[in-house]
N, C-alpha and C positions, 0 to 999 in steps of 0.2 A: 504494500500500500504506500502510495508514495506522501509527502507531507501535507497535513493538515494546512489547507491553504486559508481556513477561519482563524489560524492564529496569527495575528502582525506585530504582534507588542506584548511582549514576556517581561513579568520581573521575578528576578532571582532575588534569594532571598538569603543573605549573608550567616559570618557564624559569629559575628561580633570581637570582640578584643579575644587575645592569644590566652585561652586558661591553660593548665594543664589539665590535658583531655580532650582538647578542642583546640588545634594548633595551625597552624599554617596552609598544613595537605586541604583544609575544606576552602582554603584561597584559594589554593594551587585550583582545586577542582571549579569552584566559581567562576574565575577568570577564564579558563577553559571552556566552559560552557557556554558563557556567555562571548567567546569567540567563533564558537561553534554555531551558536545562533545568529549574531550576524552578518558570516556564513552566507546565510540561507535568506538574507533580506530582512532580517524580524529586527524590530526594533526593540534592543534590550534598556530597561533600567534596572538598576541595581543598588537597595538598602542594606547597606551595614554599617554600624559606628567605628570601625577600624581603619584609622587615616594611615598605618604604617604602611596597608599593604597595595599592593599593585592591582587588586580585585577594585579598590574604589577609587579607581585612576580614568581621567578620561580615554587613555588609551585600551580601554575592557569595555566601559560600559558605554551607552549613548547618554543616558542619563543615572548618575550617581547622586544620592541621598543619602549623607552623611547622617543620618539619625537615630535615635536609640530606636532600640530593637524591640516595639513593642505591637501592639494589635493597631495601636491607637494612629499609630506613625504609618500605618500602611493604611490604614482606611484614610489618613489625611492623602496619602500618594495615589492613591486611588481617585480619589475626589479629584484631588487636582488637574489628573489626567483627562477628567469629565469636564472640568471646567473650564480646562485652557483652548486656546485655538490652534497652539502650537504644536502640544504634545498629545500623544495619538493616547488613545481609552485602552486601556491594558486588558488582551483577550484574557490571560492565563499567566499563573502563578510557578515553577518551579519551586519546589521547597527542599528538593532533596541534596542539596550540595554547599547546604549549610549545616553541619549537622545536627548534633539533638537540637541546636536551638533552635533551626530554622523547622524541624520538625514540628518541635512543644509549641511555636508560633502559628504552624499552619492548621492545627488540632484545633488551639484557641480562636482564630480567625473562623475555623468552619465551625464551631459552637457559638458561636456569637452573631451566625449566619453573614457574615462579610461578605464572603466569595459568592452566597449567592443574593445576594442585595446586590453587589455591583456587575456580575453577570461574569464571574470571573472563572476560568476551569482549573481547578490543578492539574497540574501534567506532570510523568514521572512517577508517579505514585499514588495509590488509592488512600483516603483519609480514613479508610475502613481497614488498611493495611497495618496503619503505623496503631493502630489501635491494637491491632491482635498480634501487633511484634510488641509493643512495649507494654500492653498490660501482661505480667509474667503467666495469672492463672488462665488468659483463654490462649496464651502460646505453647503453657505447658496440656493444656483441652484439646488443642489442634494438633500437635504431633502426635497424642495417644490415638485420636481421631485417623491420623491418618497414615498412623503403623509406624513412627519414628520414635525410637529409644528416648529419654529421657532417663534422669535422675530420678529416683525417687523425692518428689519434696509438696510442700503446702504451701500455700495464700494465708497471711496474714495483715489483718489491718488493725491489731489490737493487740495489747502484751499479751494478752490472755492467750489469743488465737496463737501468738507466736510459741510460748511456752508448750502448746498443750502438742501444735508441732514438733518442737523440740523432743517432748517425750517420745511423741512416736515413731521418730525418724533414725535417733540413736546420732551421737558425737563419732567424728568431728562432721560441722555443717559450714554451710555454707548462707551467707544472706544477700540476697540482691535484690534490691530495691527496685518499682517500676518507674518508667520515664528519667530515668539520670544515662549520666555521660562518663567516661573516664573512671567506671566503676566506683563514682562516688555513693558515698555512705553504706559500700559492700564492703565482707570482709568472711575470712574466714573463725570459725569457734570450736576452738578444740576441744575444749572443757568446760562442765559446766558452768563452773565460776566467771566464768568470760560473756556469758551469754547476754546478762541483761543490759549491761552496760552497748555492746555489736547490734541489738536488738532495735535500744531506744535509735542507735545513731541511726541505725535505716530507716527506721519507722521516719523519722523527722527528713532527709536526704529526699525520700520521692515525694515529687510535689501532691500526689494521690493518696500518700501517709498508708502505703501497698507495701510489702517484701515478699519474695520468694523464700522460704525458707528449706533448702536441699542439702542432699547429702553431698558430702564432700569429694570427688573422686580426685584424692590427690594423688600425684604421682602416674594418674594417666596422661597418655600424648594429646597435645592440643593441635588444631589443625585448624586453617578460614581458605573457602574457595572465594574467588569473584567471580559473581554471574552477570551474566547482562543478557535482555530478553526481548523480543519486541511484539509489535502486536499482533501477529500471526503465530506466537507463541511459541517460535523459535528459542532454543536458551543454549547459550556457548558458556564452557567453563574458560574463565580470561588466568588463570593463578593458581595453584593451589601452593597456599605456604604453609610451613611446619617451623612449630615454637621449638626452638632449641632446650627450653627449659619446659619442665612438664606441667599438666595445670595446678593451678595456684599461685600463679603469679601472672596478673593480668596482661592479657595480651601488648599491649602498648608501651610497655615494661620488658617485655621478653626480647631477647635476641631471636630474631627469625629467617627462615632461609626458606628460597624458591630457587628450583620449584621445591617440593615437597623429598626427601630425602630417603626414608627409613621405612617409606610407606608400600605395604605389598599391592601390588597388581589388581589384585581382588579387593582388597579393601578400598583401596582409591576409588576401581568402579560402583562399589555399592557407595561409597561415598558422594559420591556425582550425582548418582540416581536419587538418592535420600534427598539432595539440596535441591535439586529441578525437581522435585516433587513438593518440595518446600514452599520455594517461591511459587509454585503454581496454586497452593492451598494458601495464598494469604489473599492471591487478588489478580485482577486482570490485568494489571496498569507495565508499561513497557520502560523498562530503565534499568537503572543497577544495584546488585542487592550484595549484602556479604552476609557467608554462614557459618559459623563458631562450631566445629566437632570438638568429642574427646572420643579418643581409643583406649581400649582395655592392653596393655603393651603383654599381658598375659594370653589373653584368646582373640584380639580383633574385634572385641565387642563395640558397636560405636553409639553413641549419642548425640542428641544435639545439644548445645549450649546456649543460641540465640541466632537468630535472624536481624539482619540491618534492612530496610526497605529502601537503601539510601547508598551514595559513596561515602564509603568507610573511611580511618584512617588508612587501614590497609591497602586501597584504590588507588590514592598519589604512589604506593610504593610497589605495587602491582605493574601500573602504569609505566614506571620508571626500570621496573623489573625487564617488564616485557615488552616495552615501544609500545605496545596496544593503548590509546589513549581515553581511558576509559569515560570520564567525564565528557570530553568533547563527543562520542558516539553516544551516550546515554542519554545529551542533551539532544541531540537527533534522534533518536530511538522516539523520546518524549513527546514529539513535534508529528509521529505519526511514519513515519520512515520503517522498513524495515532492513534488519540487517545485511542482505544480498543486494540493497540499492542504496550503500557507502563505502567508499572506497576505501581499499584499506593504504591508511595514515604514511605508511614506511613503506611499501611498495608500488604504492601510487597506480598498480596495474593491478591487483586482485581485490576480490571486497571485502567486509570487516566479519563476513558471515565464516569468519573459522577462527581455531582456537591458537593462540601462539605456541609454539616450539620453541624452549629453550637450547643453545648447546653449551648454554654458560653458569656459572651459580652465582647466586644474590645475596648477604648477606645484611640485615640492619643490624646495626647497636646502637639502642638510646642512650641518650645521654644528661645523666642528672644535675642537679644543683644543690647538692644536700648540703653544702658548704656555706649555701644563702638562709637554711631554716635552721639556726641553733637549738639544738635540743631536741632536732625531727627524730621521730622513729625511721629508722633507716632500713629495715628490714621492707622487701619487694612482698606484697600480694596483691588481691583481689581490686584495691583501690589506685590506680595509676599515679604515677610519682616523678617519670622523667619528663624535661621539657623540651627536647629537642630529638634527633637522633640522626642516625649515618647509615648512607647506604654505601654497597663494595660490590662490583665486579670481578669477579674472577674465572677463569675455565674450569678449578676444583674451587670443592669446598673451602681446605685451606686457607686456598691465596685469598677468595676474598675474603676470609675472617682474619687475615693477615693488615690486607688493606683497610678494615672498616675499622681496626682498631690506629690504624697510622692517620684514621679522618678523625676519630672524636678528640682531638686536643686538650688530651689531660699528657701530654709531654711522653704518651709512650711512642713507642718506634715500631711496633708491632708485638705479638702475642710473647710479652717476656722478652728475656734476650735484650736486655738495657739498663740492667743495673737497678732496678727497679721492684725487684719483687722482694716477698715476704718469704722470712726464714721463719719464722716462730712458728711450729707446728702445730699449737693449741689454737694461735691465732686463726690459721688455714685452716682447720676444720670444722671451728666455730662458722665463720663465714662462707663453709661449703653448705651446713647444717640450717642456717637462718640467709637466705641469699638478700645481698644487698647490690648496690654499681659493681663494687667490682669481682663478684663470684668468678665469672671467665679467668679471668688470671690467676687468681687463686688454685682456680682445676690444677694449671699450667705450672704453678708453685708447689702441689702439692705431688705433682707427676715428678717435677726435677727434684723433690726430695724424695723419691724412690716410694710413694703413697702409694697399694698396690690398687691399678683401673677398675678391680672389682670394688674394694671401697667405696673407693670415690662413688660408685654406680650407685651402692647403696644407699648413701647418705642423700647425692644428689638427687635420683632417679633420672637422671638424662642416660639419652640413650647410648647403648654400649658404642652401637658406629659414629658417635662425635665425639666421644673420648677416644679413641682408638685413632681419632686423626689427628688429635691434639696429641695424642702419648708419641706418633709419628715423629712431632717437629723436634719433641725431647731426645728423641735418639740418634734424631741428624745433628742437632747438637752437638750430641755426645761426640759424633763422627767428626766435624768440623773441627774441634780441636786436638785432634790427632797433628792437623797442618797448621802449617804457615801461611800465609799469604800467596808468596810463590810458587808454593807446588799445591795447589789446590786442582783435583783435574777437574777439565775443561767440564766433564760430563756432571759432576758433581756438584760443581760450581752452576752449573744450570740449574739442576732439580732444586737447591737451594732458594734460587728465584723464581721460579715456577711453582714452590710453595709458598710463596708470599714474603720470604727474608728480606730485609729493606738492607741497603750498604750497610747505615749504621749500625745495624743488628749483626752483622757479619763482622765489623770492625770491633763490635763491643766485645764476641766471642773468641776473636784472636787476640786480643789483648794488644795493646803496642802498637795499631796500626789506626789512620783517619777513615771517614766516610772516602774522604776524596783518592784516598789511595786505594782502596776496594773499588770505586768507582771505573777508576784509571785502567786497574788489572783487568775490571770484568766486560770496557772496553775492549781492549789488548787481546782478551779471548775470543772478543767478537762475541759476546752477549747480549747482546740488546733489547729496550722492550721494543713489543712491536704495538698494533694498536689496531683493534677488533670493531666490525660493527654490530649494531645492536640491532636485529634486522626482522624481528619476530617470529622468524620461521625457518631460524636456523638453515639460513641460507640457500633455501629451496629455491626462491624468487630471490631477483637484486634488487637493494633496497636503495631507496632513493632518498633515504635522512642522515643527515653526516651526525652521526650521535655515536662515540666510541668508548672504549675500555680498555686499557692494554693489559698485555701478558708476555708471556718469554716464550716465543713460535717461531714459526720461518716465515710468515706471511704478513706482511703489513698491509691492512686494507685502507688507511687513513695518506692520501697522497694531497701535499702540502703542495698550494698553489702559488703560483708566485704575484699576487695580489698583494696590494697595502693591507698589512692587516695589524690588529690590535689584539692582547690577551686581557680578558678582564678577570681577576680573581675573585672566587665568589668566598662568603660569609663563613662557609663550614655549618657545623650544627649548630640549632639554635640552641642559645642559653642564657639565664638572667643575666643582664648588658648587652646583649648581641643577640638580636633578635630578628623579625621578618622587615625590619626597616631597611636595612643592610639590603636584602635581596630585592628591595624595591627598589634601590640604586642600582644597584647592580645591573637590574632590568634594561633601566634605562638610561644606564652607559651603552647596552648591547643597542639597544633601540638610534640611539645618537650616534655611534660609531657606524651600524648600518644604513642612517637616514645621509652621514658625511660618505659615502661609498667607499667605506673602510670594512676590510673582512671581520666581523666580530667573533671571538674566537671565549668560549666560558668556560673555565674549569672550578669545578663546584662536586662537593659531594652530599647535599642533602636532598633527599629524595622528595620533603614535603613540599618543596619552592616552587615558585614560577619560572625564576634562572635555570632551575633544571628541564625545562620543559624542551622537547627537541625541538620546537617551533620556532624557540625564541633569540636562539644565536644563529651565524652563520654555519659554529660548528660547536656542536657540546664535548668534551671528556668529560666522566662523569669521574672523575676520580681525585682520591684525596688532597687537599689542599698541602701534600706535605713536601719538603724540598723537593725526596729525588725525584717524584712524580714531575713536579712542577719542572723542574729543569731539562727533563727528557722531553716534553712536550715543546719546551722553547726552541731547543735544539733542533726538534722535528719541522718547527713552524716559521723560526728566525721571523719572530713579528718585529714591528719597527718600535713596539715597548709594552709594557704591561701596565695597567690601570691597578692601582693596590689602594685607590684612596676610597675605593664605595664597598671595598668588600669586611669594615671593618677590622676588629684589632686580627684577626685571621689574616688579612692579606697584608696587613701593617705589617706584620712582625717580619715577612719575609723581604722586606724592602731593603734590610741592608745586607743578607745576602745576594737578593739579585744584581744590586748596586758592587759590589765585591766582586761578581762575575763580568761585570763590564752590561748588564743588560739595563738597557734604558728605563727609567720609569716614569710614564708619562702624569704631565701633572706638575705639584712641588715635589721637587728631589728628598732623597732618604736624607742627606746632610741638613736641609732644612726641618724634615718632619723630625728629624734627632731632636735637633737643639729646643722645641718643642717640648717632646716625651722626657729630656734630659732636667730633672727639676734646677740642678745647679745652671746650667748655660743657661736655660730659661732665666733664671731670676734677674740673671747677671743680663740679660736684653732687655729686659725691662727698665733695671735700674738707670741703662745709660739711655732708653728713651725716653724718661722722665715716667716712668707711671708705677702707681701706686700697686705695693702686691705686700700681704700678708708676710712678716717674718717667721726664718726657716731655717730648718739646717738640717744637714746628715749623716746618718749614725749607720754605723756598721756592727754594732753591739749594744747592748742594756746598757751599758756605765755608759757610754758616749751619748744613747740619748734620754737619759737621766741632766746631763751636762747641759747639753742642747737643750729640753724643754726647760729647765729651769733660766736661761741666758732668752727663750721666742718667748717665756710666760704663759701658763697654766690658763685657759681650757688649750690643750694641743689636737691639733688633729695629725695620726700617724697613718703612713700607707703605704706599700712597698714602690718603685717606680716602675714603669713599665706594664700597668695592669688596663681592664677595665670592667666598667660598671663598680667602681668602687672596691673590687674585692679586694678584703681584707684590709679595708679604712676601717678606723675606729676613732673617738672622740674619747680623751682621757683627761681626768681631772687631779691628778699628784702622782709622785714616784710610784707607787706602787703598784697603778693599776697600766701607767706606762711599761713598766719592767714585762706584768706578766702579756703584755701585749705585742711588744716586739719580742720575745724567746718564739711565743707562738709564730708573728710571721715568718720570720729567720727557719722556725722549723719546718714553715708550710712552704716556705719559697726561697729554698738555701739559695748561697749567693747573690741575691738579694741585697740593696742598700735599702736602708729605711728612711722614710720623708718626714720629717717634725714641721708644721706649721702651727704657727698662732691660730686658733681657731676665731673669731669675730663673732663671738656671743651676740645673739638676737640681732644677726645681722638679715638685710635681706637679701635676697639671693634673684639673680638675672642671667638670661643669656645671649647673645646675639650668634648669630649664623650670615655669612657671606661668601661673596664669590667674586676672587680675584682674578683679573689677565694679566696680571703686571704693573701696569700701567694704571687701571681704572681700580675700586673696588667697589661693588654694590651691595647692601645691606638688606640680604633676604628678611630677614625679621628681628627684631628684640621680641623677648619672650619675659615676663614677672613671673615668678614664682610665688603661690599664693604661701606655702610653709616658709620657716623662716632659712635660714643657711645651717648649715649640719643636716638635712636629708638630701640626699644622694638626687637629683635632678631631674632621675629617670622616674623617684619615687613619689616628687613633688606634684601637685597640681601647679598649672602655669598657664599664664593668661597672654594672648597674641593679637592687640600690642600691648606693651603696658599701660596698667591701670592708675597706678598713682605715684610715683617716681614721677620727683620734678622734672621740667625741661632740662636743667642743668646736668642732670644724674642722668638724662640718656644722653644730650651733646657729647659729654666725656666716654659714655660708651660707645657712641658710632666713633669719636677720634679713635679713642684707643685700637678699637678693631681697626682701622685702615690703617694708622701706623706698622699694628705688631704685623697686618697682611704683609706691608710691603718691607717690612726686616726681614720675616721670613721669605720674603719673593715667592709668594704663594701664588700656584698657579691653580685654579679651582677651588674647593670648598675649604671655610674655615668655621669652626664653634669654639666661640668663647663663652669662659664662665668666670660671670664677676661677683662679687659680693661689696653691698652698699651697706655702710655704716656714718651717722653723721652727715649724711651725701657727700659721704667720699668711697669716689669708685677704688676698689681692689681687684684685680685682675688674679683669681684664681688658678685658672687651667683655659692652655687653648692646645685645640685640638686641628689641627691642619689636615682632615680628612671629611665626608659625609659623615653627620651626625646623627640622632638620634632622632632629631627636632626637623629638621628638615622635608621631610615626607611629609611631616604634619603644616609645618608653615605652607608649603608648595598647596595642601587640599585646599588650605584657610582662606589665603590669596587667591586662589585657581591659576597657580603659575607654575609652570616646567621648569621649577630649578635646577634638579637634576639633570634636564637634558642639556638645557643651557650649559649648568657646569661640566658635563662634558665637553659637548663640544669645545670649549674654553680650552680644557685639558691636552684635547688631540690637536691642535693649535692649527684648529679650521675655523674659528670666529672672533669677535672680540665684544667685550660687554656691551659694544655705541651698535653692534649689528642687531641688537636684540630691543625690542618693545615691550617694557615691564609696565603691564597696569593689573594695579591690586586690584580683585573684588570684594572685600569681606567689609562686611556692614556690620555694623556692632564689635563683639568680641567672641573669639575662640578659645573658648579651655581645652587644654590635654587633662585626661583625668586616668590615671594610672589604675590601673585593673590590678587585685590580686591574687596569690592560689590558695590561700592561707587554711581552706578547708580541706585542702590535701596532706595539711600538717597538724589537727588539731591540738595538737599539746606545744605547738608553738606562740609564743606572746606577741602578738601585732603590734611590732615596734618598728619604730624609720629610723633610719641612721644616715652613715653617709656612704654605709655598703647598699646596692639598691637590690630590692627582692623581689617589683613588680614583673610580670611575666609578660602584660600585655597593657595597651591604651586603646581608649575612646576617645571620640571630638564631642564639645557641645557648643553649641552656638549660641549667645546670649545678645537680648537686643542691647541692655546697657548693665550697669551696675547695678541697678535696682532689681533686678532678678534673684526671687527667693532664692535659686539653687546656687548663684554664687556667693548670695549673703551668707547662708549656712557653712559654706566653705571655709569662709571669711575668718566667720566666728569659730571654727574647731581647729584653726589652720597648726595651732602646734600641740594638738593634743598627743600623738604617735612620736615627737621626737623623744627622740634617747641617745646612748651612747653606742 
C-alpha cells in the first residue's frame, strides 16, 4: 500500500531533557524520523523542551516548539495550526520516538479526547497498544492468552495486594512498576526484610500506583529482538542482541553484543516466532517494536519480559549495529508504506523488506557517573544507572570488546593490560558477587590472578563462551612476554591486533618500550588497520554509504579521495559535563564543512547520537575516539586539519598530540587552547591585560596547599587542572577539610596539580559565549545565572540576556571577552565565566572551544552559531559575511534537569562539581513571571560544599 496521501502535516512528539533512562538515542530517533518525513513532502513540526539537541534545530524540523512537555502545550500547537494562515492543520501525531514520555503524553492527550477534538490520527502505534504493553496485568493476560511463557507473578495496587503476592510467589522477586522508564522505582527482593520498604518505592514510581510483582529469574540469559512491521502485516527481525550479563541487571546497564552470540538455532527461531506473534497480539498499527526475553541457560526455556510499542533505546544501537535505519523506515512504515516499496538505506538498489546480515560483532558498554552521586548505591540492577554508553566494531567478539573499552574514557587502553587493574582478591570477588561499572575488568583481574573460569561462572552467571574469550586474551598475555619487541613474529604480532590489543597495551606488556615504538615495529611488519564497511548484508549487495570500522585484514574497502577535506572529532560517550550538546556541534560542523564543499569526515563512537548517523557526514568511522585509532585514520585520509573544538573535553584533550605530530588543527591552535586550560599562564594573561581574576595558587601536595589557601584566604575553591564539568571541584572552608580534599584528588587523578582559588562568597555568577575571526569578535550571548557563584554553571539556572546586572557589569564583560579572544587569537568559539562581586567583574575560566551554553543561546536567538562558527574555523568566511539578527522576545531560562531519583539515598546538593544530566528552555515574557519569581526566591537553597 503505498503512502497515506491524507497525511500532510505530522508532529513528532519529543523525549524532553536527557534523564537517565531517557537519553539521547530517542533524539537520535526523532530527528530521523522526522527527516524521513520530509522525505516524503509532509510537513513536520516538532515539540520538545530540549535546546541541547539537534532534534529541535531548524535543520530537522519545519516547525520546532520549544515547550514543556505537557497535554496543554500541544493542544495550544494544535490550535495554532487551526488558526494560523501560514501553518498547515496537523493531520497526525507520531508519538512513538519519544519514548515513555512521549508515550505517557499520547495516552493522556487520547483520555482527555484531544486527538479526537482536533481531528488528529496517531500513527505508528495503537493507543490500545501502549495500554496493554505498559499496564503489566493485561500484558502479563495477553501472553498467557496467547501461549507465551511468563514468570510466574501478581498485580498489585495496595501493600496488602502486594504482600499477600509476596506470600505466594516465594523470595527472591522481583517489582516493576507500570508506565515508568529506565526501570524506575523496580528493583529486585531477596529477603523478606527488604520487601516493604522495594514495595512502597514502586507503588509510589508508576504514575497508576500499579507493580508487577514476579518471581525473580536470576541468572537467566536476557535477550531484545527489533521488529518493524507494516500494514500488510509483514514483520522483519532488524537485531537480535544478547546481554553479556545475565538478568538482573537492567538492560540499559548491561554490556551487550549483536548479533546474538551463545544463542542455539532453535531457540532463536522459536524466539522470532514468540515476538511476531507478540506484536501481532497487541494491535494493528505499523512501526517499531522491541521484545525483552529471558532463557532458562539450563533447558532453553524462554519467556517474555516486556514488549516496547515504540523505538527502544536499543533501536539507535540496533540501527548503528546494523546500517538498517530503523526510525527513518518506521516513520515510513507509519505514513502507510509498506516494507517492499523502501528502499533499502545502504544499498540504494534493494528494498528495506529483508532482515540485515551481520559479518561483524557489536559491542556496547555504558558508561557511568557514580563519581557525580556521593554516597550512591553502586551496585547495577533492575533500576538503570548509566548515563551514557559506547558502541565497538569489531570482526570477533574480542576486538570489539577490546575497542569499546578504548571508547568509554575512564583512561583504560583496553581490556587490562595498563597498569590499571586490581590485585586484592577479596576486593575482585566482592565486585564479581554484587556487579557495579567496573565488573568487566574485574573478570579480567580475576582471570590474571589465576581465578579458576568455573568460578568466576558461578558467582557471575555469565556465560561460559564470554569468559573463555576473555580467559583467551590472558594467555596471549602470558605469550607476549616471552618476547621482546624485536623478535615478536610477524604472525603473532597480528592475532594480537586482530584481538583488539591497542600499541599501548602491547608496550605496557613489554615493559621498557613506547606506544610509538610498537607502533613503528608493527608498521615495519606491515601490519596495518584496514577499514570495513558497514553494508547490512554482509556484502551480498554493494553498499552505497561510506560508514566504516576497521580491523587487521588484507582488504581495505575505505578509499580516500583526494578532495579538501576536514576531520571532525566527535564527543565520545555521554557523561555528567559532556553531554548531547557537544554532538549538536558536532552536527553542525559536518553540516558547515559540507555546505563550504569540504569533504566532512566524523569519527565518533556513541551509538545514541545524530553524528553517528551514516547520513550525516561525508564519511562516518565509527570508532573510538582514542589516539591510535585517530591517527590511523589521518594517515588514511591526510585531511587538510581536524576540528577538536565542538567535540568537547574528548577531542580537546587530543589536541596536543595531534599538534606534536605536525597535524593541523583547525580553528584556535593547541598552544592557545593550553594557555587557557593552563591555570598558571592563564592568570599570568590576564594580569598583564588588566583584568580582574580571583587569587590563586598551586599545590602539588596537602602542606603546599594548606600554605597557598591560607596566603588566596579561606572560602577556597580546589580542582584538579585539566578537567571538566567540575569534576572533583570542591569549596572548602579551613585546613582540615582542605587537606582531606586534595589527598582525595591526588589519589583520584595522580599527577595531577591542584588549583586553590579564593572563592567570592555570594558572588554572582555570568557567562558570555562568542565567536572570533581574528580580527572581529561577536558576542553570541551573556547569560545571568539565577544561583549564586559556587554551583557549577551547568547546574545553575540562567537567564539569556541578563536580568539585573548593571550596564556597567556587562560593558566590562563584553570588553573582557574580546580582549582575552584576541590574546588568545581565537579562531571560533569562546565561553567565558565571570563572577561579579561589588560590580566588579572577575574572570573565572575561559574556555576556547563550543560550550555548553551555546546550542541553547543559538535556539533562544534563532541563530546558527555553530555553523557560522564553523565556517569561521575552516577559514571560508569572516564574521562582516554573516547577518546576525536576534529573535527572542522577553527572556530564556536554561533550567537544569536532574536524575536524583536514580540515587535515592543521595542529598540534593549543588556545588561546583555539576550532576545535572540534562536541560530545558523556558520562555518568559518579562520578570514578572511567577515561574521565574519562585526561582528567584529559592535561588541558593541546594548550594553546599
Amino acid at each position: 500500500m503505498p503512502k497515506d496521501t491524507s497525511i500532510r502535516s505530522v508532529l513528532i512528539i519529543g523525549s524532553g531533557p536527557i534523564i537517565i533512562g531517557q537519553a539521547c538515542e530517542f533524539d537520535y530517533a526523532g530527528s530521523q524520523a522526522a527527516l524521513s518525513l520530509k522525505d516524503e513532502g509532509i510537513t513536520v513540526s516538532i515539540i520538545n523542551s530540549n535546546p541541547a539537541t539537534i532534534m529541535t534545530d531548524k535543520v530537522i524540523g519545519d516547525h520546532v516548539y520549544l515547550r514543556p512537555l505537557t497535554v496543554d502545550s500541544i493542544e495550544a500547537i494544535l490550535q495554532e495550526h487551526i488558526d494560523s494562515t501560514d501553518l498547515p492543520r496537523i493531520d497526525a501525531v507520531l508519538p512513538t520516538m519519544g519514548g515513555q514520555t512521549a508515550l505517557n503524553l499520547c495516552v493522556e492527550a487520547s483520555e482527555r479526547g484531544v486527538w479526537e477534538k482536533y481531528g488528529v490520527k496517531v500513527i505508528g502505534v495503537d493507543v490500545a497498544a501502549i495500554e496493554k504493553t505498559e499496564n503489566r496485568e493485561s500484558f502479563r493476560q495477553l501472553m498467557v492468552d496467547i501461549g507465551v511463557g511468563v514468570a510466574p507473578s501478581k498485580i498489585a495496587n495496595s501493600f496488602l495486594e502486594g504482600k499477600e503476592a509476596a506470600q505466594e510467589i516465594g523470595f527472591p522477586l522481583v517489582i516493576r512498576p507500570s508506565y515508568t522508564l529506565g526501570g524506575s522505582g523496580g528493583g529486585f527482593v531477596h529477603k523478606k526484610e527488604e520487601f516493604d520498604a522495594a514495595l512502597k518505592r514502586g507503588l509510589e514510581a508508576s504514575p497508576t500506583h500499579e507493580v508487577l510483582v514476579e518471581q525473580a529469574v536470576l541468572g537467566w540469559k536476557e535477550y531484545e529482538l527489533e521488529l518493524l512491521r507494516d500494514s500488510n502485516d509483514n514483520v522483519i527481525i532488524i537485531c537480535s542482541i544478547e546481554n553479556f550479563d545475565p538478568m538482573g541487571i537492567h538492560t540499559g546497564d548491561s554490556i551487550t553484543v549483536a548479533p546474538a552470540m551463545t544463542l542455539s538455532d532453535r531457540c532463536y527461531q522459536e524466539m522470532r516466532n514468540q515476538a511476531i506473534k507478540m506484536m501481532r497480539a497487541i494491535g494493528t498499527f505499523a512501526g517499531g517494536c522491541n521484545v525483552q526475553f529471558s532463557v532458562n541457560p539450563a533447558n532453553d526455556d524462554i519467556i517474555a519480559i516486556e514488549i516496547n510499542p515504540r523505538v527502544s533505546r536499543s533501536s539507535a544501537l540496533a540501527s548503528k549495529a546494523t546500517g538498517y535505519p530503523i526510525a527513518k523506515i518506521a516513520a515510513k512504515l507509519a505514513i502507510g508504506y509498506n516494507l517492499d516499496e523502501i528502499e533499502n538505506q545502504i544499498t540504494k538498489t534493494t528494498s528495506a523488506y529483508f532482515e540485515p546480515t551481520l559479518d561483524y560483532v557489536i559491542v556496547k558498554i555504558p558508561r557511568w557517573n557514580f563519581d557525580k552521586f556521593k554516597g550512591a548505591n553502586k551496585e547495577l540492577g533492575l533500576q538503570m544507572k548509566s548515563v551514557g554508553e559506547v558502541m565497538a566494531i569489531g570482526r570477533t567478539f574480542i576486538e570489539a570488546l577490546q575497542k569499546a573499552c578504548q571508547s568509554l574514557e575512564i583512561s583504560r587502553a583496553g581490556l587490562g593490560a595498563d597498569g590499571r587493574q586490581v590485585r586484592n582478591i577479596e576486593e575482585i570477588m566482592d565486585g564479581l558477587e554484587h556487579p557495579s561499572w567496573n565488573r568487566l575488568f574485574l573478570i579480567k583481574d580475576a582471570m590474571t590472578m589465576g581465578v579458576p573460569l568455573e568460578s568466576i561462572r558461578k558467582v557471575t552467571k555469565i556465560d561460559k563462551w564470554f569468559l573463555n574469550q576473555i580467559q583467551d586474551l590472558v594467555l596471549l598475555e602470558t605469550e607476549l612476554k616471552r618476547y621482546s619487541l624485536n623478535n615478536i613474529p610477524q604472525d603473532f604480532f597480528m592475532t594480537l591486533k586482530q584481538k583488539g590489543f591497542s600499541d599501548i597495551q602491547i608496550a605496557w606488556l613489554l615493559g621498557n618500550v613506547t606506544e610509538d615504538e610498537v607502533y613503528d615495529r608493527r608498521k615495519a611488519l606491515g601490519i596495518n588497520r584496514v577499514y570495513k564497511m558497514v553494508d547490512t548484508c554482509a556484502a551480498e549487495f554493494p553498499a552505497q554509504t561510506p560508514y566504516y570500522y576497521s580491523s587487521f585484514d588484507q582488504e581495505n574497502e575505505s578509499i580516500s579521495s583526494d578532495k579538501k577535506k576536514v576531520i571532525v572529532l566527535g564527543s565520545g560517550p555521554n557523561r555528567i559535563g559532556q553531554g548531547i550538546e557537544f554532538d549538536y556541534s558536532c552536527v553542525h560542523g559536518l553540516l558547515a564543512a559540507k555546505e563550504s564543499g569540504i569533504e566532512a569526515i566524523m569519527i565518533n563512537c556513541n551509538p545514541e547520537t545524530v553524528s553517528t548517523d551514516f547520513n550525516m557526514a561525508d564519511k562516518l568511522y565509527f570508532e573510538p575516539v582514542f589516539w591510535e585509532h585517530v591517527r590511523e585514520i589521518i594517515e588514511l585520509e591526510k585531511p587538510m586539519g581536524v576540528i577538536v573544538q565542538l567535540g568537547g573535553q574528548t577531542a580537546l584533550k587530543m589536541a596536543e598530540k595531534l599538534t606534536e605530530h605536525g597535524i593541523k588543527i583547525i580553528g584556535t591552535s593547541f598552544e592557545n587552547m593550553d594557555i587557557a586550560e593552563d591555570r598558571g599562564r592563564f592568570s599570568d594573561l590576564l594580569k598583564e591585560l588588566d583584568i580582574p581574576y580571583p587569587r590563586y595558587g598551586v599545590a602539588e601536595n596537602a602542606e603546599e596547599a594548606i600554605v597557598v589557601a591560607n596566603e588566596v584566604g579561606y572560602p577556597v575553591l580546589v580542582r584538579p587542572s585539566y578537567v571538566l564539568g567540575g569534576q572533583g571541584m570542591s569549596i572548602v572552608i579551613n585546613d582540615e577539610d582542605l587537606e582531606k580534599a586534595v589527598v582525595k584528588l591526588l589519589g583520584d587523578l595522580p599527577g595531577n596539580r591542584v588549583l586553590i582559588d579564593h572563592f567570592l562568597d555570594r558572588a554572582e555568577e555570568a557567562e558570555s559565549d562568542s565567536i572570533s575571526d581574528g580580527d572581529d569578535v561577536h558576542i553570541v550571548g551573556m547569560m545571568e545565572h539565577i544561583e549564586p557563584a559556587g554551583i557549577h554553571s551547568g547546574d545553575s539556572f540562567a537567564v539569556l540576556p541578563t536580568f539585573s546586572l548593571p550596564e556597567k557589569v556587562t560593558k566590562s564583560m563584553e570588553e573582557y571577552s574580546i580582549k582575552i579572544a584576541k590574546a588568545l587569537n581565537v579562531i571560533g568559539l569562546l565561553n567565558i565565566q565571570f563572577a561579579i562581586k561589588d560590580e566588579k567583574v572577575y574572570v573565572i575560566e575561559a574556555n576556547p572551544r563550543a560550550s555548553r551554553t551555546v546550542p541553547f543561546i543559538a535556539k533562544a536567538y534563532d541563530v546558527p552559531y555553530i555553523n557560522i562558527a564553523a565556517k569561521i574555523m575552516l577559514g571560508v568566511a569572516k564574521l562582516k559575511d554573516f547577518t546576525i539578527e536576534r529573535k527572542l522576545k522577553g527572556y530564556a531560562i536554561k533550567e537544569p534537569v536532574f536524575s536524583y531519583e536514580k540515587f535515592p539515598e543521595v542529598a540534593k546538593e549543588l556545588g561546583p562539581e555539576m550532576k545535572s544530566t540534562g536541560e530545558a528552555i523556558r520562555f518568559i515574557k518579562d520578570l514578572e513571571d511567577p515561574y521565574f519569581r519562585k526561582l528567584y526566591k529559592d535561588k541558593s537553597m541546594y548550594l553546599s560544599k
